[in-house]
C-alpha positions as CSV (number, residue, x, y, z in Angstrom):
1,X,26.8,-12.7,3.6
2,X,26.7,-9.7,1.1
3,X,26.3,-9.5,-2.5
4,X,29.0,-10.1,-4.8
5,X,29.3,-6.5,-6.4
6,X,30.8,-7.3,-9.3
7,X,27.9,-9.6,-9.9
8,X,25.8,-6.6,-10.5
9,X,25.3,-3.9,-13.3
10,X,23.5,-0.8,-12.7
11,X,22.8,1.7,-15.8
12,X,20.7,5.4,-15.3
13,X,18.0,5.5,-17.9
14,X,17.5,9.0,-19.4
15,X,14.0,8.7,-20.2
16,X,11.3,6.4,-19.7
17,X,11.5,4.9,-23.1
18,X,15.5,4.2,-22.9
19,X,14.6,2.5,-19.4
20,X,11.7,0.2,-21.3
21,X,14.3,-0.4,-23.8
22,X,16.6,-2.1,-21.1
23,X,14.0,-3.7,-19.4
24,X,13.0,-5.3,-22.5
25,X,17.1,-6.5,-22.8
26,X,16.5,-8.0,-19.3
27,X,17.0,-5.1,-16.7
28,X,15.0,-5.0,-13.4
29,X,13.8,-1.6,-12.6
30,X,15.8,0.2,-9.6
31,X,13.5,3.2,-7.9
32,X,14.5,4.0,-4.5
33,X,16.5,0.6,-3.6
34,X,15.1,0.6,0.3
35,X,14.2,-3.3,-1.2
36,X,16.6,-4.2,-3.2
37,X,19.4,-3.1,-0.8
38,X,18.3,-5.0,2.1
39,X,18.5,-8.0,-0.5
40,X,21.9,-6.7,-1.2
41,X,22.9,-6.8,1.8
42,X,21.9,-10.5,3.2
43,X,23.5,-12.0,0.1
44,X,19.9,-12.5,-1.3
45,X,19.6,-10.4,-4.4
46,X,20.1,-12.5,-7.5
47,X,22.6,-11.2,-9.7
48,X,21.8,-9.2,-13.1
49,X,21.3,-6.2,-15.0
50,X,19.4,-3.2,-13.3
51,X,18.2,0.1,-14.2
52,X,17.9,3.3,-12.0
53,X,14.5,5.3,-13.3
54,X,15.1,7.9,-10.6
55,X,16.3,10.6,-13.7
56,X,13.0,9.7,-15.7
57,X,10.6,13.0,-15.2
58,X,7.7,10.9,-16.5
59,X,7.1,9.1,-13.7
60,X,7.2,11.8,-10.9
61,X,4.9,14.3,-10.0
62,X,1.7,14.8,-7.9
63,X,-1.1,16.2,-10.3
64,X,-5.0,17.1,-9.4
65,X,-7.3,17.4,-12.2
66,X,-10.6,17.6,-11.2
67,X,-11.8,15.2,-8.7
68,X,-8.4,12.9,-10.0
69,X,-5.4,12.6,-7.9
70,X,-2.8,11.2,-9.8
71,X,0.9,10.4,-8.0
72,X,3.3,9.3,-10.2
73,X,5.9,6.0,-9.5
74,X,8.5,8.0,-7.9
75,X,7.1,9.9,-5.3
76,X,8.5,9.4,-2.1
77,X,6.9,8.5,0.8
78,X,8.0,12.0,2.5
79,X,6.1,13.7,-0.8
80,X,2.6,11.9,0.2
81,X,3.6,12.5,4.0
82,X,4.2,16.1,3.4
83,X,1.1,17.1,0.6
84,X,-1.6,19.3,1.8
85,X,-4.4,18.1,-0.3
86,X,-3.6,14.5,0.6
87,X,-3.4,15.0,4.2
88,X,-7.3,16.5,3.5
89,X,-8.5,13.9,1.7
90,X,-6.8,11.2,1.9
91,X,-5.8,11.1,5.2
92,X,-5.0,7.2,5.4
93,X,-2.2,7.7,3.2
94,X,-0.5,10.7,5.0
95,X,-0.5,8.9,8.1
96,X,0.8,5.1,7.0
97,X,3.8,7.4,4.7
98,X,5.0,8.7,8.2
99,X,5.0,5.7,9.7
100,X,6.9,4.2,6.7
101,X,10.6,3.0,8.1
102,X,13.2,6.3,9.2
103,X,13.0,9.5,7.7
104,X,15.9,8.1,5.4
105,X,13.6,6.2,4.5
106,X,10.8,8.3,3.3
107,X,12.7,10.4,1.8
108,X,14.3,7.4,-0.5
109,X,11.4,4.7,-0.7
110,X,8.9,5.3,-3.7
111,X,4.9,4.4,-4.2
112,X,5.9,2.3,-7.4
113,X,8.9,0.6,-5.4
114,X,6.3,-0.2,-2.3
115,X,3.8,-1.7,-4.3
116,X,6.0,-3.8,-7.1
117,X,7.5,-5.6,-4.0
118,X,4.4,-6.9,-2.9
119,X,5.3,-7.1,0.7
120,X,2.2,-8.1,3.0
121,X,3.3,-5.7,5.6
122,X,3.7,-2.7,3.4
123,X,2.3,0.2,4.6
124,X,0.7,1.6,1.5
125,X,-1.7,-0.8,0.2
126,X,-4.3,-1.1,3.1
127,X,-4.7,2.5,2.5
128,X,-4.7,2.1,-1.5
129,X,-7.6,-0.8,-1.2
130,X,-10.1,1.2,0.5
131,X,-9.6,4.2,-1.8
132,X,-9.9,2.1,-4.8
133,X,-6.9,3.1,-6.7
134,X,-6.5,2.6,-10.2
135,X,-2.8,1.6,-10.9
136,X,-1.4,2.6,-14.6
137,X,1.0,0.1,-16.3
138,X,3.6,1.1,-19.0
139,X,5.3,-0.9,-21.5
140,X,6.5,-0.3,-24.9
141,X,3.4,-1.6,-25.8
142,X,1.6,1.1,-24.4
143,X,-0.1,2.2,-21.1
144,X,-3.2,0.4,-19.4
145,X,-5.1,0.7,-16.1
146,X,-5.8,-2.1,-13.4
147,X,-7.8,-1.9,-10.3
148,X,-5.4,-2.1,-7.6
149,X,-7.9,-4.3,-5.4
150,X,-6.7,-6.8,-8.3
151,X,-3.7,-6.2,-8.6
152,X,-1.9,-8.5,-6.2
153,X,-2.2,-12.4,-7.3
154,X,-0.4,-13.8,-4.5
155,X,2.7,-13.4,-1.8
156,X,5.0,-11.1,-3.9
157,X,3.0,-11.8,-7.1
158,X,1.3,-9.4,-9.0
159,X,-0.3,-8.8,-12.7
160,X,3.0,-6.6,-13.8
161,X,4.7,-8.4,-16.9
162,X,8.5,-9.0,-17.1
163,X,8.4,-6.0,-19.3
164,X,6.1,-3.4,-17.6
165,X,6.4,-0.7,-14.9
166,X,4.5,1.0,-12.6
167,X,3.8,4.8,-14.3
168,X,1.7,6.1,-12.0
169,X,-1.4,5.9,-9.1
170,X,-5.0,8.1,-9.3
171,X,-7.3,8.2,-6.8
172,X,-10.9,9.8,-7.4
173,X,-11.6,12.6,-4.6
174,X,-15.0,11.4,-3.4
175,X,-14.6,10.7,0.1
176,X,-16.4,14.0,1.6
177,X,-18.0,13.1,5.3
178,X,-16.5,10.0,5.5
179,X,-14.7,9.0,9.0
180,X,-10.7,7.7,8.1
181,X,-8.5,5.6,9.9
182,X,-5.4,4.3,10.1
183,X,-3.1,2.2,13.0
184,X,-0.4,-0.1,13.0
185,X,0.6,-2.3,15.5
186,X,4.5,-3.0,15.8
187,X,6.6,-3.9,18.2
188,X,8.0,-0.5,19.1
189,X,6.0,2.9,18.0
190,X,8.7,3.6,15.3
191,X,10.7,1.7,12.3
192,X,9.0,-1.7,12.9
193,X,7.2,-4.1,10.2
194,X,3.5,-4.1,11.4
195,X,2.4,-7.2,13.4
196,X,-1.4,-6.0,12.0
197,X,-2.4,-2.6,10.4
198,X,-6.1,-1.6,9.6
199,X,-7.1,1.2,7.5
200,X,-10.8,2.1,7.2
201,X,-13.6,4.5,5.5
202,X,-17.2,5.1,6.5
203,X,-20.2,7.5,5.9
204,X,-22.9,7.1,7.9
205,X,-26.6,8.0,6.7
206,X,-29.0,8.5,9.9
207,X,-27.0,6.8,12.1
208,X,-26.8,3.8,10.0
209,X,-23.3,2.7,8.0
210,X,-24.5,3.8,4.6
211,X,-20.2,2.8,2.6
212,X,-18.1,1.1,4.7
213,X,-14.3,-0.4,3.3
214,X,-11.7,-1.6,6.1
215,X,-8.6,-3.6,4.8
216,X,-5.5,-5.1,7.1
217,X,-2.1,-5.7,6.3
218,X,0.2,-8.4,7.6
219,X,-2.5,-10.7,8.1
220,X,-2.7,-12.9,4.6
221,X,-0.4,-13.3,2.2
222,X,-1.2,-10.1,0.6
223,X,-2.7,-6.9,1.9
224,X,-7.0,-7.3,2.1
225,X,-10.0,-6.1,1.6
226,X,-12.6,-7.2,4.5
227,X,-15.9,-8.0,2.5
228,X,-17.5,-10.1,4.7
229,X,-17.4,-7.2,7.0
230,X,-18.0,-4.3,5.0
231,X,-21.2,-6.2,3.7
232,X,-22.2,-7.5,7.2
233,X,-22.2,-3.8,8.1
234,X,-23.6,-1.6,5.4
235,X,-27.0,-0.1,6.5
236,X,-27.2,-1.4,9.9
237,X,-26.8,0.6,12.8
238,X,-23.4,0.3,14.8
239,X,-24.2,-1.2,18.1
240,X,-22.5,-2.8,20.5
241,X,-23.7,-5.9,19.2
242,X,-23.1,-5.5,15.6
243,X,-19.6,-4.6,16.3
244,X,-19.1,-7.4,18.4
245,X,-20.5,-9.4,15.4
246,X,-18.1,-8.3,13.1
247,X,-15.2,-8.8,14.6
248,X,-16.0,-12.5,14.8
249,X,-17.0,-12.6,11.0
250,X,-13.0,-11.1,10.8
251,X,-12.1,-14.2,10.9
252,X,-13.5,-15.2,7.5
253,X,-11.3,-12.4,5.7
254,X,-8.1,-12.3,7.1
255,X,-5.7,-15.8,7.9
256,X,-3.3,-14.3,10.0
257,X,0.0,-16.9,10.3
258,X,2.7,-17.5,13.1
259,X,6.3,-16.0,12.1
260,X,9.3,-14.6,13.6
261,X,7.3,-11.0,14.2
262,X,4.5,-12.5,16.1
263,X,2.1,-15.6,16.3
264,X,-1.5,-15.8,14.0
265,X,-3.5,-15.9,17.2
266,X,-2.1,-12.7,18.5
267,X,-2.7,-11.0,15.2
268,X,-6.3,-12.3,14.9
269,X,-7.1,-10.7,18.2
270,X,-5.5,-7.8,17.7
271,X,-7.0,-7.3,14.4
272,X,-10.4,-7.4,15.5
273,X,-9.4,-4.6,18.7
274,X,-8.4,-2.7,16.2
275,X,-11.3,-3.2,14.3
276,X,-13.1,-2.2,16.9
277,X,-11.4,1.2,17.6
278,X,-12.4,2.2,13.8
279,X,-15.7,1.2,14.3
280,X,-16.8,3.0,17.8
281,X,-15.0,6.0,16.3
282,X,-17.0,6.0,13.4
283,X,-19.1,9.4,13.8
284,X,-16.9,10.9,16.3
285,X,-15.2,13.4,13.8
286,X,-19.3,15.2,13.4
C-alpha cells in the first residue's frame, strides 16, 4: 500500500544553512530519494516534514588537494563511476558505483544518501572501509570529522545526530602498488542487492603481504572490516596454505544470516571463494 501523499511535506533548501535551519524544526534530509521512495512506495515511509538539499552547492563537488580526495554528499554514483582520477586510484569505488542499481539509478542516488541509510548491502561502504575514509559532519554547531570504520553503530544506526548531515567524504591518495578488488555476488549480473560483496587492498613486500584490508558486505548487520584476517595475513607469505587458513578464520569476522535473498551458509562459503579469488590475485597486476 502506498504512502498517503498528503501526509508528506517537501520544501527545497536554498543553502546549506536554510536546510540546517529545517532540520533543526524537524525536517529529514531528502538527497536523491532512491531510499526514501521505495519507502514511499510500500506504504513504509513515516509521515513528516522533509527537505530536498539537491540545490545546496556546498555539498557537491569532487576536489583534489594534494594527496586528499574529497567528494562531497551529493555526488552521484555516475560522478564516482565516471571520474578519471578515481578510477586510477581508487578503483574499488569506480567499480561498486557501476554496479549500483540501473543507470537511473546512478545518475540519482548520492554518497551521503548511500551511507546515512545504513543498508548492509550497500555497495559503497566495503569500498570506503578499506580506504579509511574520513566522513565530515555538519550541523549548525559546526563541522567535525569521524572515521568511517566507526561510523556505523549498528543495522541502520549510525553516530549522525537528529540535527546533522553528511557534508562531505576525503580519502588520502596513498595506495600506490597496491592490488584492488572488488566483486559482488547477486542473483543476476545486474540491479540485484548483493548476496556477499568483498572489497580488498594489498601491497606485498618480497613476496610477503606487507598491508592488507578486505571488508564484505551483506554479511553482518553492517558492512565489515576483516581483522582477524588482515592480521592473520600481514607479513606472511600467500600460500596455498595460508589462504586456505584464512578463509576458515572468515568465519570469526563476518555472521552471515538466512533471509529472503539467500541463506547464511551459502554466504559464508561464498564469502570465503571470494576471498580467495582476491587473495591468489594478489600480485598478478606486477
Amino acid at each position: 500500500m502506498r504512502g498517503y501523499l498528503p501526509d508528506y511535506q517537501l520544501t527545497t533548501a536554498t543553502n546549506l544553512t536554510d536546510a540546517l535551519i529545517q532540520m533543526e524544526k524537524g525536517a529529514k534530509p531528502f538527497a536523491g530519494g532512491t531510499d526514501i521512495m521505495v519507502l514511499l512506495d510500500a506504504g513504509s515511509l513515516s509521515p513528516g516534514s522533509f527537505v530536498s538539499l539537491l540545490d545546496i552547492k556546498e555539498l557537491r563537488g569532487i576536489k583534489i588537494q594534494k594527496n586528499i580526495f574529497t567528494l562531497g554528499a551529493l555526488t552521484t554514483y555516475s560522478e564516482v563511476r565516471d571520474h578519471k582520477f578515481l578510477q586510477k586510484h581508487f578503483p574499488v569505488l569506480c567499480q561498486s558505483a557501476q554496479e549500483v542499481g540501473a543507470i537511473a539509478i546512478q545518475n540519482r542516488g548520492t554518497i551521503g544518501g548511500n551511507i546515512a541509510n545504513g543498508s548492509p548491502a550497500a555497495d559503497f561502504p566495503p569500498g570506503l572501509l578499506i580506504y579509511e575514509a574520513l566522513i565530515h559532519l555538519v550541523s549548525k554547531r559546526g563541522l567535525r570529522t569521524v572515521d568511517y570504520t566507526k561510523f556505523h553503530s549498528g543495522y541502520k544506526k549510525n553516530l549522525l545526530e537528529k540535527d546533522e548531515l553528511i557534508h562531505s567524504v576525503s580519502l588520502v591518495n596513498d595506495f600506490k602498488d597496491y592490488h584492488h578488488f572488488w566483486r559482488k555476488v547477486g542473483s543476476r549480473k545486474a540491479q540485484a542487492i548483493s548476496k556477499t560483496m568483498i572489497a580488498g587492498i594489498a601491497k606485498l613486500n618480497k613476496k610477503r603481504v606487507e598491508d592488507l584490508r578486505v571488508a564484505f558486505g551483506s554479511v553482518a548487520a553492517t558492512a565489515v572490516r576483516c581483522y582477524h584476517v588482515e592480521s592473520f595475513l600481514k607479513g606472511k607469505n600467500l600460500s596455498p596454505s595460508v589462504i586456505l587458513e584464512a578463509k576458515k578464520i572468515l568465519g570469526k569476522d563476518i555472521q552471515p544470516i538466512d533471509d529472503i535473498r539467500s541463506t547464511g551458509k551459502y554466504r559464508l562459503a561464498v564469502s570465503q571463494n571470494v576471498l580467495e579469488e582476491f587473495l591468489c590475485g594478489i600480485g598478478s597486476d606486477k
